[in-house]
N, C-alpha and C positions, 0 to 999 in steps of 0.2 A: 298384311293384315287381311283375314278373312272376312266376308259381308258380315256375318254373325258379330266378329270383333269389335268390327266398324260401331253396328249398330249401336251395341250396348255400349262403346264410347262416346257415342255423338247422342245417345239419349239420356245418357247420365248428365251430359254437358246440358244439354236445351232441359235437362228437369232441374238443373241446378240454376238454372238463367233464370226458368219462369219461376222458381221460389222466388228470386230475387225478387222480381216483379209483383208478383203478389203483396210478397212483405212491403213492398214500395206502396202497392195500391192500399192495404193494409193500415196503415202509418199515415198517409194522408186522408185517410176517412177518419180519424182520430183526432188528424189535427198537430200543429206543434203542440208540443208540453216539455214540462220538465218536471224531472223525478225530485220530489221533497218527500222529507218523511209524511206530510198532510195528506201527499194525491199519490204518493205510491200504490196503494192498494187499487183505489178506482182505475186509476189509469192502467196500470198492470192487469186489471180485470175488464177492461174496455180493450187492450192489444187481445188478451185473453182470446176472447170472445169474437172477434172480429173474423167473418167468413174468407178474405182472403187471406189473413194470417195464416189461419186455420190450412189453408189450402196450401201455403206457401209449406207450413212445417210438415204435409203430407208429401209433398215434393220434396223436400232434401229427404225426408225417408227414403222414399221410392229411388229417387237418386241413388243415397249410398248402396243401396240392396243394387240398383244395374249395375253402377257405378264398380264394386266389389266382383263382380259375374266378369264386367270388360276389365279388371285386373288378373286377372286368372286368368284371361290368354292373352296379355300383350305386356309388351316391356312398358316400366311405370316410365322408362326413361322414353318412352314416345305415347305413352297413353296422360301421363301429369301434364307434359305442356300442350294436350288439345282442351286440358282446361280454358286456356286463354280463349277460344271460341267463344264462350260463354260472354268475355267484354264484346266481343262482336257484337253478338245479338242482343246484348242488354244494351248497348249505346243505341242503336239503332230500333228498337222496343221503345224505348226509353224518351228517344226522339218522337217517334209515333203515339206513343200513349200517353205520356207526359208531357210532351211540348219542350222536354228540354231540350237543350242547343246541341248540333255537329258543329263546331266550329272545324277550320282547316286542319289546327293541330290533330285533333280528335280523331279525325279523316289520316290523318299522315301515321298516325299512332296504329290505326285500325288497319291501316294498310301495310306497315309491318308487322304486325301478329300475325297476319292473314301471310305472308311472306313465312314467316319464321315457323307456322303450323307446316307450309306445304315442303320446305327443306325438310324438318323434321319427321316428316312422315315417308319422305323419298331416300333415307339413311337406313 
């Protein structure tokens, strides 16, 4: 895989992680809710509206447009599973900006994706 390849698969991946992120920071400026027919609208228009949503669904745009550019020069059958990158950086995002937990498993989990990217990229 060429640096150019590289790039535009590993930027596809980190803009598909920070949407996640966003939409996460997103959702928790909102608050739990549940969708009833009474606050469907509002709430639907309060996700709407919300600057990191906004930002998250400018990211998967951006995303599929690199995303599409690094399919065009690499096999999907080694450019699809560097998707899994993406749980890398969002466990560990997610640990950092959210406070949520690495537990061991998570760690052991994370430690084989991170495994199963570097075979897969050395075939």
């Amino acid at each position: 895989m060429n640096p150019i390849s590289l790039f535009c698969i590993l930027a596809g991946v980190t803009l598909n992680a920070g949407a996640q992120l966003l939409l996460k920071a997103g959702t928790n400026a909102v608050g739990h809710f549940e969708f009833t027919r009474a606050n469907i609208l509002p709430i639907g228009w309060r996700l709407a509206t919300q600057p990191p949503i906004i930002g998250g669904l400018a990211c998967y745009v951006i995303s599929l447009v690199v995303w599409v550019v690094g399919l065009s020069r690499v096999d999907v059958s080694i450019a699809y599973p560097m998707l899994s990158l993406g749980y890398v950086v969002n466990a560990f995002a997610a640990w950092y900006l959210f406070g949520e937990m690495l537990s061991l498993q998570k760690l052991i989990g994370i430690g084989i994706i991170l495994i199963g990217v570097v075979v897969l990229t050395r075939s």
